[in-house]
C-alpha positions in Angstrom: 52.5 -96.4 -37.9 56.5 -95.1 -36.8 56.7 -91.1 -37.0 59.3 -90.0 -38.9 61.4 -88.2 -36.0 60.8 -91.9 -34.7 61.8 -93.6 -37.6 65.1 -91.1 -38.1 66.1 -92.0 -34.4 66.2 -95.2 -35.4 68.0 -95.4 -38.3 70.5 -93.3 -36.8 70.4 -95.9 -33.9 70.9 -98.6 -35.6 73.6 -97.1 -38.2 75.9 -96.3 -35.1 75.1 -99.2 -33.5 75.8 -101.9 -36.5 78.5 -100.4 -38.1 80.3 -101.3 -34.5 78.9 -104.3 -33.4 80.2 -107.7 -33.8 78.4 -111.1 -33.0 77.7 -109.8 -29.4 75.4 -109.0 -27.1 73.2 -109.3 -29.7 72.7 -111.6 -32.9 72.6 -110.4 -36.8 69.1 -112.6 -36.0 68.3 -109.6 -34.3 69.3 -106.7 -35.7 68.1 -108.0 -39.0 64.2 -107.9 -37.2 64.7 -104.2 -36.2 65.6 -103.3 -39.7 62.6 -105.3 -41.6 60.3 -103.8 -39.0 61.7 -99.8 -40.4 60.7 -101.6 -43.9 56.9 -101.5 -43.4 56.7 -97.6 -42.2 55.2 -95.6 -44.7 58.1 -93.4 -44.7 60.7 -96.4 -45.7 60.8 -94.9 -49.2 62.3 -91.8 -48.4 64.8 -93.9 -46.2 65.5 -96.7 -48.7 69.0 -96.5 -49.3 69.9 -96.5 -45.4 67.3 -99.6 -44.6 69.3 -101.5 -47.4 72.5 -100.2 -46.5 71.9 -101.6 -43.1 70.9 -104.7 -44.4 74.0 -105.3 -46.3 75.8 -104.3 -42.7 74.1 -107.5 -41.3 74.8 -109.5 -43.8 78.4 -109.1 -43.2 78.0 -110.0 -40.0 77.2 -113.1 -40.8 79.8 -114.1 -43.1 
């Protein structure tokens, strides 16, 4: 179970990180993993709109 101080590190994690990254070091394959694992925390409803807004952030870095 992710604490939510754990889970809002995260997200604020990966929302910096993402929104600057390109195809390196790391793949979308990646990134997309560390956002579907903030989708099973029992807090990931109060957070829903971030955790899709990332996932649209991936996306894009795959097209």
């Amino acid at each position: 179970m992710m604490h939510h101080h754990i889970l809002e590190n995260e997200l604020v994690h990966l929302e910096r990180v993402i929104s600057s990254v390109s195809q390196k070091p790391f793949s979308p394959t990646y990134w997309r993993e560390r956002v579907e694992n903030l989708k099973s925390s029992p807090q990931a409803p109060m957070y829903q709109h971030r955790i899709a807004r990332l996932s649209r952030l991936i996306a894009e870095l795959n097209e």
